[in-house]
Every structure is written in structure tokens, then in C-alpha cells.
Kinemage of the C-alpha trace (Angstrom):
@kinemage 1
@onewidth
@group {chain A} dominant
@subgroup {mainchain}
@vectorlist {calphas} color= white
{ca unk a 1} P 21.802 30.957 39.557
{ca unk a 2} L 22.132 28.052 42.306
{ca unk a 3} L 19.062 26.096 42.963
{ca unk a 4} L 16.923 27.299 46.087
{ca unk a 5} L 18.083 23.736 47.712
{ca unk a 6} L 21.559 25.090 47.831
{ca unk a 7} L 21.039 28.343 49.378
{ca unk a 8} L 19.315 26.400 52.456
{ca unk a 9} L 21.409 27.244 55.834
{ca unk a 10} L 21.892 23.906 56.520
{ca unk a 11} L 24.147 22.723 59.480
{ca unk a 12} L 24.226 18.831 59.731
{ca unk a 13} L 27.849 18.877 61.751
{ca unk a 14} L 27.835 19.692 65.151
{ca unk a 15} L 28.779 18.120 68.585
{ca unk a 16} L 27.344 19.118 72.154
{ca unk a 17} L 28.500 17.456 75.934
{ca unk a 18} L 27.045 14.141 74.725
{ca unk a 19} L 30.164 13.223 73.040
{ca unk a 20} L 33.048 16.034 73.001
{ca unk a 21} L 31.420 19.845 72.589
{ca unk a 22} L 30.696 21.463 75.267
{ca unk a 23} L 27.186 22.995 75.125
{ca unk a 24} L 23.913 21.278 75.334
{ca unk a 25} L 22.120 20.188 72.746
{ca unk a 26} L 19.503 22.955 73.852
{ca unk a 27} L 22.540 25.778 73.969
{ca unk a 28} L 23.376 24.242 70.241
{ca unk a 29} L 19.737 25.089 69.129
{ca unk a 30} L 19.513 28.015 70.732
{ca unk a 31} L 23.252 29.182 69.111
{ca unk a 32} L 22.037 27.448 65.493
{ca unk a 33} L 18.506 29.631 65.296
{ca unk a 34} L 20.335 33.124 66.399
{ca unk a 35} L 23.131 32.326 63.534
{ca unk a 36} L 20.009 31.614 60.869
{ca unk a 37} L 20.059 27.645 60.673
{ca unk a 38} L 17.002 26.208 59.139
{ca unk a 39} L 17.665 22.965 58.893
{ca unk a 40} L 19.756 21.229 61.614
{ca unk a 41} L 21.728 18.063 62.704
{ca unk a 42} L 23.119 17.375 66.461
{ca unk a 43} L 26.106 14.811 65.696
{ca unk a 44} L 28.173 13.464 68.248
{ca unk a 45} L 30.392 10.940 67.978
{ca unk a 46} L 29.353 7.310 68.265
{ca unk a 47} L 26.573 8.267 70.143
{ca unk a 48} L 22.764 8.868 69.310
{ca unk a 49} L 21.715 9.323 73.144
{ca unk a 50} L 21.302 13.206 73.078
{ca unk a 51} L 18.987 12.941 69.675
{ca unk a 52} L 15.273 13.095 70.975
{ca unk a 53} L 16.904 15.983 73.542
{ca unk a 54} L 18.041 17.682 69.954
{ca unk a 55} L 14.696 16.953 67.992
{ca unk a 56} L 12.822 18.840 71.231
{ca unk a 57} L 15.545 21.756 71.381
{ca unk a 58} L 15.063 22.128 67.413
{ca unk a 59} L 11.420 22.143 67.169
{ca unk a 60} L 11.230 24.719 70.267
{ca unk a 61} L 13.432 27.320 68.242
{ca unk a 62} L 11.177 26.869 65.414
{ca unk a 63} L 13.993 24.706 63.289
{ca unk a 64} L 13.388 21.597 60.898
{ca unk a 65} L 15.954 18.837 62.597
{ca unk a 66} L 17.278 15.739 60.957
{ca unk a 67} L 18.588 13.101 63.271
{ca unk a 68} L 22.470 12.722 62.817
{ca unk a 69} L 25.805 11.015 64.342
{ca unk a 70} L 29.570 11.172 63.304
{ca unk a 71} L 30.976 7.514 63.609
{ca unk a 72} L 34.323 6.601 63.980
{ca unk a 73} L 35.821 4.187 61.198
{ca unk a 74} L 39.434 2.378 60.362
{ca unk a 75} L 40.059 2.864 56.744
{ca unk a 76} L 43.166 2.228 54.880
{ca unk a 77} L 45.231 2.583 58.289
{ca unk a 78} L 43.505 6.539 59.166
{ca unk a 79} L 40.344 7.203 61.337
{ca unk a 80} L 38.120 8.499 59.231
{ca unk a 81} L 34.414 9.766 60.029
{ca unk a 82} L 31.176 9.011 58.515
{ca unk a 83} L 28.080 10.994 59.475
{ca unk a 84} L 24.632 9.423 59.275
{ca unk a 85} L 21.674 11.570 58.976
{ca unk a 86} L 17.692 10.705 59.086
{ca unk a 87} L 17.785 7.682 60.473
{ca unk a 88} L 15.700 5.973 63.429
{ca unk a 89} L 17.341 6.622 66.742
{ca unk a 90} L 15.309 3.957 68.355
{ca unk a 91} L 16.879 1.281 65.713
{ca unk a 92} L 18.395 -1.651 68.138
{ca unk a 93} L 21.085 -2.837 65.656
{ca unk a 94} L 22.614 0.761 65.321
{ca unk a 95} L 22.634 1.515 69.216
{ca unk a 96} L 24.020 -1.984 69.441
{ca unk a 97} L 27.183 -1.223 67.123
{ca unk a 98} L 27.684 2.433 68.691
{ca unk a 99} L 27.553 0.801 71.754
{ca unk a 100} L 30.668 -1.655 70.673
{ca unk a 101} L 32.290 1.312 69.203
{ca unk a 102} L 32.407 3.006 72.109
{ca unk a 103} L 33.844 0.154 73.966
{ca unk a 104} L 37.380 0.410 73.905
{ca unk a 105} L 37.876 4.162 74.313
{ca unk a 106} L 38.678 4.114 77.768
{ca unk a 107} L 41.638 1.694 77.624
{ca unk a 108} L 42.843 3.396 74.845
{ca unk a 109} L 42.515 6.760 77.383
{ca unk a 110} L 44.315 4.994 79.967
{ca unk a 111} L 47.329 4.130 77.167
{ca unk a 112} L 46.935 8.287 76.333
{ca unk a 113} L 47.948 9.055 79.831
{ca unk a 114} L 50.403 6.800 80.296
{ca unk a 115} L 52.211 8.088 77.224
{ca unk a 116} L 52.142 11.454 78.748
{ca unk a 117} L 53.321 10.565 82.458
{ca unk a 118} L 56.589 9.231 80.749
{ca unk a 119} L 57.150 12.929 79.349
{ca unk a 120} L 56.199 14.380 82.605
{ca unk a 121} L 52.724 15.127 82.494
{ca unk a 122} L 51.046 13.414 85.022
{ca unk a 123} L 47.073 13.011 85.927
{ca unk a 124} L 45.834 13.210 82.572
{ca unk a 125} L 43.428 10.580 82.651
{ca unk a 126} L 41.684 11.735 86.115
{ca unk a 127} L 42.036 15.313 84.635
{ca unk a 128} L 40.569 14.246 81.263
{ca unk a 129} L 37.526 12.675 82.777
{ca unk a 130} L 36.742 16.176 84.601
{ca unk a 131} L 35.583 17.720 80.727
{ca unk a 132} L 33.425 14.378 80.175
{ca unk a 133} L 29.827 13.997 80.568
{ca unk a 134} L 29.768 10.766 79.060
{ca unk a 135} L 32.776 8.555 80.486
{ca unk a 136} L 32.286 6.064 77.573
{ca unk a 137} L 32.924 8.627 74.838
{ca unk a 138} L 36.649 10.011 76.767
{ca unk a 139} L 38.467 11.627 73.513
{ca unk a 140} L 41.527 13.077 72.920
{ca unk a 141} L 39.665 16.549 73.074
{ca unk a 142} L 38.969 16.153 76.687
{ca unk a 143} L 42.795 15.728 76.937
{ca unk a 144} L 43.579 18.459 75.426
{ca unk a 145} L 41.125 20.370 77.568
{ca unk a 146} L 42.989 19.253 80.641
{ca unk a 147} L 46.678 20.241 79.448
{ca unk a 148} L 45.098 23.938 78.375
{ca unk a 149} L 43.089 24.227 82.008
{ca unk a 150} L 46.557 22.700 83.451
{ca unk a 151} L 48.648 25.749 81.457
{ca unk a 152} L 50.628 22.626 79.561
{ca unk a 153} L 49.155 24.557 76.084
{ca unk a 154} L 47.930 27.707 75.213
{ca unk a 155} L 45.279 26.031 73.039
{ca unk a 156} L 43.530 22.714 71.985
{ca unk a 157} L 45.237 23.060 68.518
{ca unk a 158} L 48.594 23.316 70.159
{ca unk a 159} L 47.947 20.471 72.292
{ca unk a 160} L 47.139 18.055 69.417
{ca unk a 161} L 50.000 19.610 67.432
{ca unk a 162} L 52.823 18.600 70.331
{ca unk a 163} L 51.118 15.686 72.187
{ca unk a 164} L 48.099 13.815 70.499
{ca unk a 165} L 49.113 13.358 67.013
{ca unk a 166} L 50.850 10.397 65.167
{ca unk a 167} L 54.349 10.117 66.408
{ca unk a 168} L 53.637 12.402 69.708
{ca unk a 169} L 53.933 11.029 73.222
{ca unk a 170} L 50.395 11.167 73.947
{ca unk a 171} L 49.112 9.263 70.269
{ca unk a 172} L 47.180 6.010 70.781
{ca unk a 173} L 45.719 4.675 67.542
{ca unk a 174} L 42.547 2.934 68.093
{ca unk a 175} L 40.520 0.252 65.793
{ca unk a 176} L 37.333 1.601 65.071
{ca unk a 177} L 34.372 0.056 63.243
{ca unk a 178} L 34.577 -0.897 59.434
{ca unk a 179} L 33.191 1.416 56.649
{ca unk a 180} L 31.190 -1.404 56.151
{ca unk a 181} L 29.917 -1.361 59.743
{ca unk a 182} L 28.980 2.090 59.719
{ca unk a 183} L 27.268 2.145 56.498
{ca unk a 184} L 25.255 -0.971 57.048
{ca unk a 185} L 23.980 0.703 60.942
{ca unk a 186} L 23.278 4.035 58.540
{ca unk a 187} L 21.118 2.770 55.926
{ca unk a 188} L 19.841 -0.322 57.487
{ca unk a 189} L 17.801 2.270 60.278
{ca unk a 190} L 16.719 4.240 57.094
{ca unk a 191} L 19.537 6.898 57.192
{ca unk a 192} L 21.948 8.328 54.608
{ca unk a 193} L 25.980 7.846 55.011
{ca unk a 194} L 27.819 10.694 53.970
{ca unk a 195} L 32.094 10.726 54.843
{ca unk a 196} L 32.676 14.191 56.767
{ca unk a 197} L 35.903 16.447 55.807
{ca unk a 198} L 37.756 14.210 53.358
{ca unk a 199} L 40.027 16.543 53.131
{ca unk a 200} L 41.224 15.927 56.968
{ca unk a 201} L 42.636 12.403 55.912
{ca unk a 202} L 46.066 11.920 55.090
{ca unk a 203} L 45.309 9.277 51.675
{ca unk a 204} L 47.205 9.010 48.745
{ca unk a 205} L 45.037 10.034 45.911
{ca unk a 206} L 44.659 6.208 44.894
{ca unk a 207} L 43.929 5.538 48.829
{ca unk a 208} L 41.086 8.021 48.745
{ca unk a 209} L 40.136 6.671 45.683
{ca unk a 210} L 39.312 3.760 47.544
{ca unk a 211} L 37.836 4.927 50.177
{ca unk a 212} L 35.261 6.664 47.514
{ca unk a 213} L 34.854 3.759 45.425
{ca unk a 214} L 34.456 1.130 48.927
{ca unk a 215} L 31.840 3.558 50.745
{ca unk a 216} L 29.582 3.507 47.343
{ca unk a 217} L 29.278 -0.100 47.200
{ca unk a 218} L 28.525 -0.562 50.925
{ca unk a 219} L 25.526 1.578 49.860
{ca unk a 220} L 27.007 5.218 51.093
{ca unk a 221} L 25.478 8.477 49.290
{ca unk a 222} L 27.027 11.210 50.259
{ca unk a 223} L 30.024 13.713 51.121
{ca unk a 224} L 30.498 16.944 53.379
{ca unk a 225} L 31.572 19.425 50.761
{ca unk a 226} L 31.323 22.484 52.529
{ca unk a 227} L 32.706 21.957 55.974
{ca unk a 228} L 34.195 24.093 59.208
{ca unk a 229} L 38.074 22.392 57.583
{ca unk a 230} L 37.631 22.785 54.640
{ca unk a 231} L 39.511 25.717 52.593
{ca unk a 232} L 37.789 27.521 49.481
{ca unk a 233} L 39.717 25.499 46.928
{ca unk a 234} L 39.098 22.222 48.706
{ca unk a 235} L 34.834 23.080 48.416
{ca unk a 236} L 35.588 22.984 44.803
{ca unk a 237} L 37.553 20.204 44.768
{ca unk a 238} L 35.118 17.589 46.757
{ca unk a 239} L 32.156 19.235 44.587
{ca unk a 240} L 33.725 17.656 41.664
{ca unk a 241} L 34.232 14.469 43.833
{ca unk a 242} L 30.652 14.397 44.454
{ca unk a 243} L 29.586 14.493 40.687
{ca unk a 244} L 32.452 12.201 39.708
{ca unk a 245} L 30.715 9.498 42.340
{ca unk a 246} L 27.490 10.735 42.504
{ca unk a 247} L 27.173 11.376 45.830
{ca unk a 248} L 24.692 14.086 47.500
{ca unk a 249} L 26.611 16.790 49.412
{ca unk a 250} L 26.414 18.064 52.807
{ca unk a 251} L 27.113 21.290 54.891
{ca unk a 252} L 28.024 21.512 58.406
{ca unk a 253} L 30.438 23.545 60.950
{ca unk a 254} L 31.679 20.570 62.605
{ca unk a 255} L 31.207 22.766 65.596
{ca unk a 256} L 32.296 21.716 69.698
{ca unk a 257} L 32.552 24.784 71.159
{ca unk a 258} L 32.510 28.622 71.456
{ca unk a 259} L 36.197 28.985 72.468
{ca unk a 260} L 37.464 26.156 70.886
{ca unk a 261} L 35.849 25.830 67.256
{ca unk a 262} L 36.971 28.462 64.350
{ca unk a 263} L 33.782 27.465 62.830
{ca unk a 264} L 30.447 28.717 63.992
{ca unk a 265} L 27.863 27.481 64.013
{ca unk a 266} L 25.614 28.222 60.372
{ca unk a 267} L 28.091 30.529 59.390
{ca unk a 268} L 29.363 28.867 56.290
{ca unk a 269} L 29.258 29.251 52.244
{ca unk a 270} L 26.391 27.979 50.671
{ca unk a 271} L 26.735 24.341 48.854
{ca unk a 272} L 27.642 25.254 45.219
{ca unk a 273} L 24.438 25.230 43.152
{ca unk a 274} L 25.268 22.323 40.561
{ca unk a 275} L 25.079 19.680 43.491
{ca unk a 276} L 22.016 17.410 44.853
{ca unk a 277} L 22.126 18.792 48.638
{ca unk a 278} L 21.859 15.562 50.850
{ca unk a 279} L 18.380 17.132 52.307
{ca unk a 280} L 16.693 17.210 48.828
{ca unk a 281} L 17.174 13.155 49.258
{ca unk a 282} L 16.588 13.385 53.110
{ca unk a 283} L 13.135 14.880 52.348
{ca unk a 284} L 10.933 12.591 53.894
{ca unk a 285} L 13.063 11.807 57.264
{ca unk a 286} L 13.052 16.180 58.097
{ca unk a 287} L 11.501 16.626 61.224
């Protein structure tokens, strides 16, 4: 029998018009407490302004909240995302570094629409900005917004398939903090670092070996097991990935948005029972 930790409906992945979803992070309480989450986590990317909004929305449907953002990281040559939950959203250091993270997403936007004027699409930057409530945190989602409202796609996934990806016309890579970096903001405002969907990444098995082994020394505790991306076999596999490195494991949707995300919101397995869910660690930082 799993542990009553386990069967918790936990859902410490989602993103609201902060950063790139496209509810509020009231509508994303609201949505979380009619699907049955008890315990919740409002992460957008890079960005902790939208978390005492989040805490007030939780608390008003009744939910315990954890504080929570997805941060953007180079690794091995790959973006790859590390969620920090509990910590202190007032803590000056960490709003300092998401605030330099941030920083160079709009000229890499600018480079994204360039790339797809020479192919014949033309506006995307202006028309990108139009699904952004937060001009610092312009994406490659909002793009893909703008060539589905402009009838380029049928869908976002479509989009990222022909335009946005590695070797597409529309592909800017960007250098993003260090997994060092994000750790060190994490734990040093009294949070736990946990890497979202490993499975996402493109690594080598020694590469994600790596990865693994380099977020554990910088002081990193946990992983996203069960996640919105993640198939069946691929929960089993990063369970045993948790007990090989010890690492806590998480749950969460990664949700954005009613039309766009397969993923709802609290709608997912339950963690497998022979795992230390992060929130049995997280205790004492539940609000």
C-alpha cells in the first residue's frame, strides 16, 4: 500500500499570464480546487511576481499553497528547467538573479522574428507581444500563439514542430543561468530545487548523468517524477532515478492553458508509494 504522502493531489507545476499561461493565478486556483488539488504551486518562469497573488487565490479556495518558480538553466548545451518550491518570495538575491535571467529575452525575441520574416512570416514580434502580460518574460509560446491566431498553424505543437525548434527558421538558443545559479537562489531563500521533466531533455545517458550528479552537489533535492510529459514507463523510470540519487519527488501538470495544455490541471497519477514526496520535506514552508 503507498504511503498517505503519496496519494496527496499535489500540483507544484503550473504557469498563469505572469510568465506564459494564460489564466490568472486566481482562474488557476479556482481550476486547481474544482479538479481536487490540495496542495498547490503557481510556477512561472523566471518570475516570482504573481506569488503573494497565488498564496491569496489558494488560501481563498480553501488550498494549502507552496511558493514555486520554473527557472531557466544552460546545461550541457540544452535548456533545462529547475523548479524551486517553499522559498521566500521577498528574498532580494533571488529576485535579483530572476531579474538578470529575464534580461535578454527580448533580444533574443527580436532574433525569433527576424528568423521568421526571412521565410515569409512577417510581424511576429509585434504579434507576439499581443499574448504577453509581462513584456520581459516574451517566449517562444507567445510566438506560437501569434502564428495559430494568424492561421500560420493549426496548433502550438505544430508551430514548435515547423518553426521554433533546433534547426527551424524561427530557433534562437539563448544562455540562461547556471545550475549553479539556480540552485544557490533556491536554497539560499530557504527553498528546495527539484529539475522538472527530465525526460524533455535530449542528454546522452552519461550527459544526464551529469546533470544528476552536478545538481546534487550544488545542494539540489529533488526531481518531477510524475509530470504533464511524462509517459507511464518514464514515471517508473525517474522513480528509480530518484532512489538511485536520493532525491525527493515531485508532481505537477506543467499546465498553461485550457486549449493549449494536454495536461490538466490535478489530473495526474499519484507519486509511486516507495518515494519521499518533496512536500513531506517541504513541511514547514506549506502555507
Amino acid at each position: 500500500m503507498p504511503a498517505p504522502d503519496s496519494i496527496l493531489n499535489a500540483d507544484l507545476h503550473c504557469h498563469s499570464v505572469v510568465s506564459d499561461g494564460t489564466l490568472t493565478p486566481e482562474a488557476l486556483a479556482e481550476r486547481a480546487k474544482t479538479n481536487g488539488v490540495e496542495l498547490w504551486a503557481l510556477t512561472d518562469h523566471d518570475e516570482i511576481g504573481g506569488q503573494h497573488r497565488a498564496l491569496a487565490a489558494a488560501k481563498a479556495q480553501g488550498m494549502r499553497y507552496l511558493t514555486g518558480t520554473e527557472i531557466s538553466v544552460t546545461f550541457a548545451g540544452e535548456t533545462v528547467h529547475i523548479v524551486g518550491l517553499g522559498f521566500d518570495p521577498d528574498d532580494a538575491a533571488m529576485q535579483q538573479g530572476l531579474r538578470a535571467t529575464r534580461g535578454g529575452r527580448e533580444q533574443r525575441a527580436m532574433e525569433m522574428s527576424n528568423g521568421l520574416a526571412k521565410v515569409g512570416i512577417k510581424g511576429a514580434f509585434e504579434g507576439a507581444l499581443k499574448f504577453v502580460s509581462n513584456p520581459e518574460l516574451i517566449s517562444r509560446t507567445h510566438f506560437a500563439r501569434f502564428l495559430v491566431e494568424s492561421g500560420v498553424c493549426r496548433e502550438t505543437n505544430e508551430v514548435f514542430r515547423k518553426y521554433l525548434t533546433e534547426g527551424k527558421p524561427g530557433y534562437v538558443p539563448h544562455r540562461w543561468a547556471s545550475l549553479r545559479d539556480a540552485v544557490t537562489w533556491i536554497t539560499s531563500a530557504k527553498g528546495m530545487a527539484i529539475i522538472a521533466h527530465p525526460a524533455r531533455y535530449k542528454f546522452t545517458p552519461n550527459e544526464e548523468y551529469a546533470l544528476f550528479t552536478e545538481f546534487k552537489t550544488h545542494g539540489g533535492r529533488g526531481v518531477e517524477v510524475v509530470t504533464g510529459s511524462h509517459t507511464a514507463a518514464e514515471y517508473l523510470k525517474y522513480a528509480e532515478t530518484a532512489k538511485e540519487f536520493d532525491l525527493a519527488a515531485s508532481r505537477g501538470s506543467d499546465f498553461h492553458s485550457p486549449e493549449e495544455s494536454r495536461t490538466d490541471l490535478g489530473s495526474l497519477p499519484f507519486l509511486p508509494g516507495n518515494l519521499t514526496p518533496v512536500w513531506e520535506l517541504l513541511a514547514d514552508r506549506i502555507q
